[in-house]
C-alpha positions as a Python dict, from the first residue, in 0.01 Angstrom:
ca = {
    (1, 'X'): (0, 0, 0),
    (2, 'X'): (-32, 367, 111),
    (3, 'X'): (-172, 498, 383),
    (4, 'X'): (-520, 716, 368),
    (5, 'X'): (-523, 1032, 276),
    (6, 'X'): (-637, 1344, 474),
    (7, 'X'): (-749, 1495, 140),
    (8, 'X'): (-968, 1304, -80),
    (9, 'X'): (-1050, 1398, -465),
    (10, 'X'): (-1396, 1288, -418),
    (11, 'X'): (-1518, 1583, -173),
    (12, 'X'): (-1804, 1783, -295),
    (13, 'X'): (-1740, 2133, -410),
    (14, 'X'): (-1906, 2375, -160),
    (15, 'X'): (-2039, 2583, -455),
    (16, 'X'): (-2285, 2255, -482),
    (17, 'X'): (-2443, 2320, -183),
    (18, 'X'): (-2548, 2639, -234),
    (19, 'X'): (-2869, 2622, -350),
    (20, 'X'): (-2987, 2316, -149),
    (21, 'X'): (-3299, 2297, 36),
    (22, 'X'): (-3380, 2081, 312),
    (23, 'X'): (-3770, 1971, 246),
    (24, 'X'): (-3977, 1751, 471),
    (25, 'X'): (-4119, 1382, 361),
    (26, 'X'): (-4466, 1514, 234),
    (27, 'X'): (-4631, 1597, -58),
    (28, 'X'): (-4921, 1830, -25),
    (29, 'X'): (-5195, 1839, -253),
    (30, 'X'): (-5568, 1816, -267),
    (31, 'X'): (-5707, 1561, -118),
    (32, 'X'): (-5968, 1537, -434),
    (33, 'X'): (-5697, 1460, -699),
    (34, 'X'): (-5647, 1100, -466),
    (35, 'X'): (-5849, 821, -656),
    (36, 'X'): (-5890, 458, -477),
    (37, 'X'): (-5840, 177, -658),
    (38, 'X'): (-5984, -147, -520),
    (39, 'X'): (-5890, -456, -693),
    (40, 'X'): (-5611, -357, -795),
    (41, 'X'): (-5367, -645, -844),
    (42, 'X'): (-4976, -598, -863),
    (43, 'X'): (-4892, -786, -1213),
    (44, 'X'): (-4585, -939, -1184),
    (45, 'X'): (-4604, -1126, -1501),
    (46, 'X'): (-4738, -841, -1736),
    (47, 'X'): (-4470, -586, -1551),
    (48, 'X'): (-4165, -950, -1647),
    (49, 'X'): (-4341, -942, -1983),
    (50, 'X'): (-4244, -536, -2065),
    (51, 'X'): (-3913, -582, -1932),
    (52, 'X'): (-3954, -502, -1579),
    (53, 'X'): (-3824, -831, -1406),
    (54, 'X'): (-3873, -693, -1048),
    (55, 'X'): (-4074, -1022, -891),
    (56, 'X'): (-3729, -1167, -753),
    (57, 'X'): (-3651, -879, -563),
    (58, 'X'): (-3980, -880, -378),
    (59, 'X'): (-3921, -1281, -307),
    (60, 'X'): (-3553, -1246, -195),
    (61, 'X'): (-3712, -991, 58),
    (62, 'X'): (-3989, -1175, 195),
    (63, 'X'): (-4268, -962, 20),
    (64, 'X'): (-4419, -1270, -159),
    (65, 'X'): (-4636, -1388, 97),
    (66, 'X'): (-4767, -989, 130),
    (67, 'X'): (-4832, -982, -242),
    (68, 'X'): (-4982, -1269, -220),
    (69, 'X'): (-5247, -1157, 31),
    (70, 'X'): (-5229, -777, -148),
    (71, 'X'): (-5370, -983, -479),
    (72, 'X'): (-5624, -1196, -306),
    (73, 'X'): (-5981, -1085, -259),
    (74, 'X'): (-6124, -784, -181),
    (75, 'X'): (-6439, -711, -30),
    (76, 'X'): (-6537, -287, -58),
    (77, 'X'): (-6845, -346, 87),
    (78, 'X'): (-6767, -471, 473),
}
């Protein structure tokens, strides 16, 4: 087995980096084009039934029991 190598082939090129910008974790945008949606559910079974089978990654996470509470009732008026 050989031993590591000081140069690897999978370095970037330093031409890629230069027109990188470093930006911050917002967005900013007006605060009118921000609609609330009460009620609504995440649809696990119509998102399974177009081909987005995403429910088991949520459950092997622990999401479920947030979902679960996420898709219960909701009261807009308290």
């Amino acid at each position: 087995m050989a031993g590591p190598s000081s140069s690897s082939s999978t370095k970037i090129p330093p031409f890629m980096f230069k027109n990188l910008q470093i930006v911050g974790n917002e967005m900013e945008f007006p605060e009118s084009e921000l609609t609330f949606l009460s009620e609504k559910i995440v649809d696990f079974e119509s998102l399974s039934a177009n081909g987005f089978n995403v429910k088991q990654y949520f459950i092997s996470q622990g999401w479920d029991k947030y979902f679960d509470m996420l898709n219960g009732p909701i009261y807009p008026d308290l």
